[in-house]
C-alpha positions in Angstrom: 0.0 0.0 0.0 1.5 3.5 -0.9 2.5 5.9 1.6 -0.4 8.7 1.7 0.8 12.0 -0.1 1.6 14.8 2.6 -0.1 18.2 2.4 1.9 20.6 0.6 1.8 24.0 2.2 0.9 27.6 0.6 0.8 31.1 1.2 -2.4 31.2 -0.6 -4.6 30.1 -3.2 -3.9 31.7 -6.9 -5.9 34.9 -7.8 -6.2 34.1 -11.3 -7.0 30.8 -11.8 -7.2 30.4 -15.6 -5.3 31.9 -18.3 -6.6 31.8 -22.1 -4.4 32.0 -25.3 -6.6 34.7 -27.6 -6.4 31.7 -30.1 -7.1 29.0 -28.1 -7.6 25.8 -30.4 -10.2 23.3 -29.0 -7.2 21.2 -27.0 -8.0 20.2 -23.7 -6.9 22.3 -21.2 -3.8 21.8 -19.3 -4.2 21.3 -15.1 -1.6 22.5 -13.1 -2.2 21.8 -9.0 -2.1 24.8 -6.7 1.3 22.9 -5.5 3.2 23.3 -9.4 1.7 26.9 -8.7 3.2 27.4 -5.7 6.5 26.1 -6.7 7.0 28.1 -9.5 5.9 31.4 -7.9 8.4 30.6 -4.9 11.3 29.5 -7.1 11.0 31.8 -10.7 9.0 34.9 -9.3 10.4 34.9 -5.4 13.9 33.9 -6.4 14.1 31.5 -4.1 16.7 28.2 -4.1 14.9 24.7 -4.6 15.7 24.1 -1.0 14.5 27.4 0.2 11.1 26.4 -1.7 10.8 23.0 -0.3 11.4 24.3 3.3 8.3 27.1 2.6 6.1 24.2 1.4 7.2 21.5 4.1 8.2 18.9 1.8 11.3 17.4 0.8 13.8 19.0 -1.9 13.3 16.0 -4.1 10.0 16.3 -4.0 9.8 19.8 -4.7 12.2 19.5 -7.9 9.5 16.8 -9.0 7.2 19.6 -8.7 8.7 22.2 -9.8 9.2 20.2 -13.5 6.3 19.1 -13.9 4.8 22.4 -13.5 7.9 24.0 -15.8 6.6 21.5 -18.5 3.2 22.1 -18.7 3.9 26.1 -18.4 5.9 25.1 -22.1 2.7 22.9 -23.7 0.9 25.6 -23.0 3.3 28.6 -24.9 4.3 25.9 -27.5 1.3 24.9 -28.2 -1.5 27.5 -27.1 -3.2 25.8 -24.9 -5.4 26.8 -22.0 -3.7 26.9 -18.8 -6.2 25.9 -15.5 -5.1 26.0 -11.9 -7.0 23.8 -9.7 -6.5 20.9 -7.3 -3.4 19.3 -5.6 -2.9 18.5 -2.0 -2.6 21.7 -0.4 -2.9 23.1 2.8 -3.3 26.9 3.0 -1.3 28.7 5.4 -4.1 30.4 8.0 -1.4 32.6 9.7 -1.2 34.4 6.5 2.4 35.0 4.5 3.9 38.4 4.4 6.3 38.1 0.7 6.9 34.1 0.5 10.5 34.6 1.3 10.6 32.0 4.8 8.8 35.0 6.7 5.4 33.6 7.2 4.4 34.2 11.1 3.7 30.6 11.4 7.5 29.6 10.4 9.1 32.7 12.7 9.4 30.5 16.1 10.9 27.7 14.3 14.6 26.9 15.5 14.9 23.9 13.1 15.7 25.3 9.5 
């Protein structure tokens, strides 16, 4: 029997959920989960190391690498290809403390010794 998949942690759930090529073919949509999301943001728009990123989502670095590439290749169908881009699901647990910039200074993480 397979290990259950951990929660992955984020700051919050995406604003924009969908994004629409102006030609958009009739192709199925491409699904990235809320975790691909949240790697990407952390790692391409924070600047932050693969390490740093796993530490912010509570998971391991492998597993955020695994992440992070699947969501870097379906961000490249979707360009290549022009094909709808839809953010939903994953196994996600939203930080309730609230994040300040995604850069390890989320309240919930400041009385943490460990890291």
């Amino acid at each position: 029997m397979p290990r259950p998949k951990k929660c992955r942690r984020v700051c919050s759930m995406p604003r924009v959920t969908a994004f629409v090529p102006q030609e958009a073919g009739r192709a199925h949509p491409v699904t990235m989960t809320v975790d691909e999301y949240e790697a990407v943001r952390l790692i391409d728009l924070e600047g932050l190391t693969q390490e740093q990123a796993a530490a912010q989502m509570e998971i391991a670095r492998t597993t955020a690498q695994a992440i992070y590439l699947s969501a870097r290749k379906k961000l490249a169908d979707c360009l290549v290809n022009g094909r709808r881009l839809v953010i939903a699901g994953g196994d996600v647990a939203v930080c309730t403390e609230g994040c300040c910039s995604g850069r390890l200074n989320c309240p919930k993480r400041k009385g943490r010794t460990s890291e």
